[in-house]
C-alpha positions, 0 to 999 in steps of 0.5 A: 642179408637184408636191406638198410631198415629191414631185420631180414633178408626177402626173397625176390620172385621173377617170371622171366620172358626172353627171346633170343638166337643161337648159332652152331660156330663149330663142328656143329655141336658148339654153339653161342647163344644170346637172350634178352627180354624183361624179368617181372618182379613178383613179390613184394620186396620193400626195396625193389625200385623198379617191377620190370627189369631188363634181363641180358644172357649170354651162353656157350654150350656142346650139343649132339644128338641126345646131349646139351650141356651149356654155362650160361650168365644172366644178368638183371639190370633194375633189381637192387643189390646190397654189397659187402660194405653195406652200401646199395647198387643196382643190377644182379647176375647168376651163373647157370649150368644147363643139362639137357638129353633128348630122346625120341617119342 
C-alpha cells in the first residue's frame, strides 16, 4: 500500500551495519545474541523522514559444529510505517530465520 499522496507502494533500500555480542547460555550450543547499529536508507521514498535509522536485533539460536539455526527480530526505529487504518507511525521490524552449515576448507 502506498502512503497518503501516493497512487503505489515503493520499495525501501537498507544497507545495515551493526555489531554486536553473542553469548553460549547452555550446553554450549544455545546461545542469545544482541546487535545494534544504523540501517542507511538507500532509496528515495518520498515519505521516509529520516535516512539513517537505529537498527536493534535480538536473537536465539541452536549451534554445533557444522549447524546454526537461529530466530531472530530486527527492529528499525526511524523508518515510516502505514497501519491498517490509514493513519502513519514510525518504526518497523521483520522476523528472521537463519540456516547456516559449516564445513572445513
Amino acid at each position: 500500500d502506498g502512503f497518503p499522496g501516493q497512487t503505489e507502494g515503493k520499495d525501501l533500500g537498507i544497507i545495515p551495519a551493526k555489531a554486536g555480542f553473542k553469548a553460549f547460555v547452555w550446553n554450549d550450543q544455545f546461545y542469545v545474541m544482541g546487535e545494534a547499529g544504523a540501517a542507511f536508507a538507500t532509496s528515495n521514498v518520498e515519505n521516509t523522514r529520516d535516512k539513517t535509522s537505529l537498527l536493534l536485533s535480538p536473537s536465539i539460536g541452536y549451534a554445533t559444529k557444522y549447524i546454526d539455526i537461529s530466530l531472530n527480530y530486527t527492529h528499525y526505529n526511524h523508518f515510516d510505517r502505514l497501519n491498517n487504518n490509514g493513519s502513519l507511525n514510525r518504526g518497523v521490524g521483520q522476523v528472521g530465520v537463519r540456516l547456516a552449515y559449516g564445513f572445513e576448507l
